[in-house]
N, C-alpha and C positions, 0 to 999 in steps of 0.2 A: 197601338195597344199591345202589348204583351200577349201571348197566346192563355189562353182558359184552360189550355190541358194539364190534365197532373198537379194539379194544387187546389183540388177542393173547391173552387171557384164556381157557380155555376147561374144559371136565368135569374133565380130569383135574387142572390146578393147583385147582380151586373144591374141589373132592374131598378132594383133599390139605390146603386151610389147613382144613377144618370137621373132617375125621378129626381133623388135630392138637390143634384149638380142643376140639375132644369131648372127648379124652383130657386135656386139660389141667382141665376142666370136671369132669369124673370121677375126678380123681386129688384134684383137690383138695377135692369136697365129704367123698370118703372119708374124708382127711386129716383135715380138718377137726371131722368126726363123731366120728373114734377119739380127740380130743384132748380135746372137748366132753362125751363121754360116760368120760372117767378111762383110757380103754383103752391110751394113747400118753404119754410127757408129753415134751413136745417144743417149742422156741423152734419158731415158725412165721408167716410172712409172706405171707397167703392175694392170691392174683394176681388172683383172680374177678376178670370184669369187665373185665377186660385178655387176656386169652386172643386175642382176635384179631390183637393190634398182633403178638405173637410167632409165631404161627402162619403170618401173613402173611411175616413176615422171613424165615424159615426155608424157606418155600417157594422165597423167592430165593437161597437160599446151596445153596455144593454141600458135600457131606458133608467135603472138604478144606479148608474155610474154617473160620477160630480164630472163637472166640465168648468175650465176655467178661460176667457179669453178676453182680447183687447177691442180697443175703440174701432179697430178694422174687426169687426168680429161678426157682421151679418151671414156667412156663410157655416160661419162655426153654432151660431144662433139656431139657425134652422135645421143643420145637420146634426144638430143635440133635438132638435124636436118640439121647439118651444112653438108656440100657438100662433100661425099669421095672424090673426084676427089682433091677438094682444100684443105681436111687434109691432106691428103699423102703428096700433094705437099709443105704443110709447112711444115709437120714433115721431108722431103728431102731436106731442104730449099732451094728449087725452087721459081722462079719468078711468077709462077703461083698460089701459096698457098695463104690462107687466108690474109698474112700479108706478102704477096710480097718476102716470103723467109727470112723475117728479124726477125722474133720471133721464131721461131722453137717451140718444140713442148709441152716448159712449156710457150707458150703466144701466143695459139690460138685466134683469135677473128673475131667474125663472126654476124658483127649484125645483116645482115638480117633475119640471122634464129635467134635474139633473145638469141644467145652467146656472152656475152658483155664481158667478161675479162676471162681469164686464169691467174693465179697469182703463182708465185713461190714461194712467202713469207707464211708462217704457217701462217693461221688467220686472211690474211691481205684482204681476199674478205670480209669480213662480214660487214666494213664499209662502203667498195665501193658499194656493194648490197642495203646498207642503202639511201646510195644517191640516186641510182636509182630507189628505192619506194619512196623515198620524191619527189623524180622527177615527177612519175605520179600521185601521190597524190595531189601534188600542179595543177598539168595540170588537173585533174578532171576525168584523165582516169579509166579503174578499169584495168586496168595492173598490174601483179603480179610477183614480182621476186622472185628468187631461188637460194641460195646459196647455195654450196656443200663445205664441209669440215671434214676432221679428228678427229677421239675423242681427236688425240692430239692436236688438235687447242685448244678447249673447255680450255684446262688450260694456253691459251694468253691473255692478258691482253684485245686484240680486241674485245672477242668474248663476255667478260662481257659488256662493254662497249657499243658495238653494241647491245645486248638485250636491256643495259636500253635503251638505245633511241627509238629503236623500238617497243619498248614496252613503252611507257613514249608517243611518238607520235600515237602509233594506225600505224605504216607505213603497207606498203601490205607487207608485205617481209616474206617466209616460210625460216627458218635454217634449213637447212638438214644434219646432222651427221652422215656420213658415218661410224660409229661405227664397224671398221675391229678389235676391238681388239690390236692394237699395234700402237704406235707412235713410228714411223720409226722403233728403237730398242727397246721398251722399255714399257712390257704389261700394257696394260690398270690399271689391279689393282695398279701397283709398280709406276703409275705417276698421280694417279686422286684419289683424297680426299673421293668421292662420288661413290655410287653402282651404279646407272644411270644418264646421261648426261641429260637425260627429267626430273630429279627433281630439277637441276639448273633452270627452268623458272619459279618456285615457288617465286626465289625471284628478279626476275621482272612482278611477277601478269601474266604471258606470260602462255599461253596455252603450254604444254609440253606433249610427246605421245612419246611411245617406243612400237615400232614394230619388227616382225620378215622381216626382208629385205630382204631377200631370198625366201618369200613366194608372191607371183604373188597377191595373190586375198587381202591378209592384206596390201602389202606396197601400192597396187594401190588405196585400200579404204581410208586406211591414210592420203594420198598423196591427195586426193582428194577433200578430209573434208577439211584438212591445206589451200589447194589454195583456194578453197570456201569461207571461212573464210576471209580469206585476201582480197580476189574481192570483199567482201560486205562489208568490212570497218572494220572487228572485230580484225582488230590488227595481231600479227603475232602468229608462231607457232614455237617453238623447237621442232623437229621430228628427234626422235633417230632412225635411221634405224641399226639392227644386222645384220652384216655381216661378213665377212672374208674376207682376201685378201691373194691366193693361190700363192704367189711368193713373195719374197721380198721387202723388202722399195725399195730398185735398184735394176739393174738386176746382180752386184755383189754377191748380198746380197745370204747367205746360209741358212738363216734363225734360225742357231743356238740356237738362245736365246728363241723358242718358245719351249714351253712343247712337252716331249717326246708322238710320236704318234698324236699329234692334229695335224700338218697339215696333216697327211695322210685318219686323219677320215674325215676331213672336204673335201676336196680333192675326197674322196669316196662318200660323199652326194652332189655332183656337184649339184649349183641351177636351170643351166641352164639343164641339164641331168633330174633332177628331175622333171623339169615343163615339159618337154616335151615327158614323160613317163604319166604325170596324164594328159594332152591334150588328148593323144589317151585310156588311160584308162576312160577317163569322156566322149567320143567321143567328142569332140568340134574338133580334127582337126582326119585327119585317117594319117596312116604312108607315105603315098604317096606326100600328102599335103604337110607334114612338111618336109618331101624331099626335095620338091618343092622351100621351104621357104629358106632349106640351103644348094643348089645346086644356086640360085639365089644369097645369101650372099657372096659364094665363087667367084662366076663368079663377081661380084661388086666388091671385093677387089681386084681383079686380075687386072679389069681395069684400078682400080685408083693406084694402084701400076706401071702399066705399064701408065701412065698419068705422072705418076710424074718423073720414071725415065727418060723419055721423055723430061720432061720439061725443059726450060733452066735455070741458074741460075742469079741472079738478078746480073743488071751491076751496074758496080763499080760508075755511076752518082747517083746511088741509095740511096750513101750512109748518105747524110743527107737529103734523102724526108723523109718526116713526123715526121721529127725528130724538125725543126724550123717551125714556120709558116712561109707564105710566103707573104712577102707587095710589 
């Protein structure tokens, strides 16, 4: 982890991305177990391995700011703020989940905390993000939205498109490129023209920054500059976050197609592992603390997992609410 000094950095933000990065860490090996052991059966896009790029974002946003992300988006979910109790219960499609049991868990949406879409389509938040900066833009607010997506989106049609205009309008909007290295099957180099994703903003005059995503104190600075920038009118940012993703495109997936040995090295420099080895080595938390931190994450996921099993499931009058408007 990057040093703390000199950049405004300090206990209580460090506190807040690993609390998040924990709970994202713990929701998902959960997930993961109840799927693997027959207990769930559920489309699922495990984030492992990425937990800090969101944890860090989240820490720069305020609970007012839109957030836009995809069907891998459990991390971005929780590091926007949205309620365990009422993820579980959509990812269980339950009547009590964010969308009433009726989106499961590639179309969470949670606006009070500021989660405005989960989207299943490669690439297709990047213009609905656009709208939702034009939105506050036009309304006068300084609200900032945040889109989350794949390097392999970057080669959809969308994501060009979405730059020029946000870029072409000045809208608030930060692109955040979850840069794991693979579209679903297929590396990074063998499907993308370009050595970095942040040198496509070049040509729409768009500010563009590549970071290490897995480092606590760089993706948080970045992340922080990008939303600043956009609150005070300068237009938007393409922000390459580096990362990995320690499990498959699905939970099928064997991972076959990556290079001999990279997921096990990657996998050994765990990011959440690592930040919370240099916490107690930099003192900012002692071992007890962070105990604290993830005896608390477990005991939360336990609840909201037993919340939702709990829950009933949405009745059958349910099935064209919010689907027509109603006159």
């Amino acid at each position: 982890m990057t040093s703390t000094a000199d950049i405004g950095l300090g206990t209580a933000e460090l506190t807040k991305i690993f609390t998040t990065a924990t709970r994202i860490k713990v929701c998902d090996e959960k997930f993961r177990s109840l799927i693997l052991t027959g207990q769930v059966s559920a489309q699922y896009y495990s984030p492992r391995g990425q937990e800090i790029v969101s944890a860090s974002m989240g820490a720069a946003l305020r609970e007012s700011d839109y957030m836009v992300t995809t069907y891998r988006g459990l991390h971005d979910q929780l590091a926007k703020g949205v309620p365990l109790r009422e993820l579980w219960a959509e990812f269980f499609g339950r009547a009590t989940g964010t969308c009433k049991g009726k989106g499961g868990p590639m179309h969470i949406t949670h606006p009070a905390s500021g989660l405005m879409v989960t989207t299943g389509i490669v690439g297709s938040g990047l213009p609905i993000a656009n709208g939702l900066a034009l939105a506050s833009q036009l309304q006068g607010t300084d609200r900032v939205t945040v889109v989350n997506f794949g390097d392999g989106a970057t080669n959809i049609g969308a994501f060009h498109e979405a730059c020029n205009l946000a870029a072409l309008w000045k809208l608030p909007v930060v692109f955040l490129c979850h840069n794991n290295r693979y579209a679903e099957h297929t590396s990074f180099e063998d499907g993308t023209s370009v050595d970095r994703v942040a040198d496509r903003a070049a040509a729409y005059k768009m500010r563009g920054v590549r970071v290490d995503g897995n480092d606590p104190v760089a993706m948080h600075t970045a992340a922080r500059e990008a939303v600043a920038r956009a609150r005070a009118g300068e237009g938007p940012t393409l922000l390459e976050a580096m990362t990995f993703r320690f499990f498959g495109h699905q939970m099928s997936d064997q991972n076959e197609y990556m290079k001999p040995g990279e997921l096990e090295s990657e996998r050994a420099n765990d990011p959440v592992l690592r930040f919370r080895a240099a916490l107690i080595e930099q003192r900012v938390l002692t071992e007890p603390e962070i105990e604290a931190i993830e005896a608390q994450a477990k005991s939360d996921v336990k609840d909201a997992f037993e919340f939702a099993e709990a829950s009933p499931l949405p009745e059958l009058s349910e099935l064209l609410t919010d689907v027509y408007e109603e006159v």
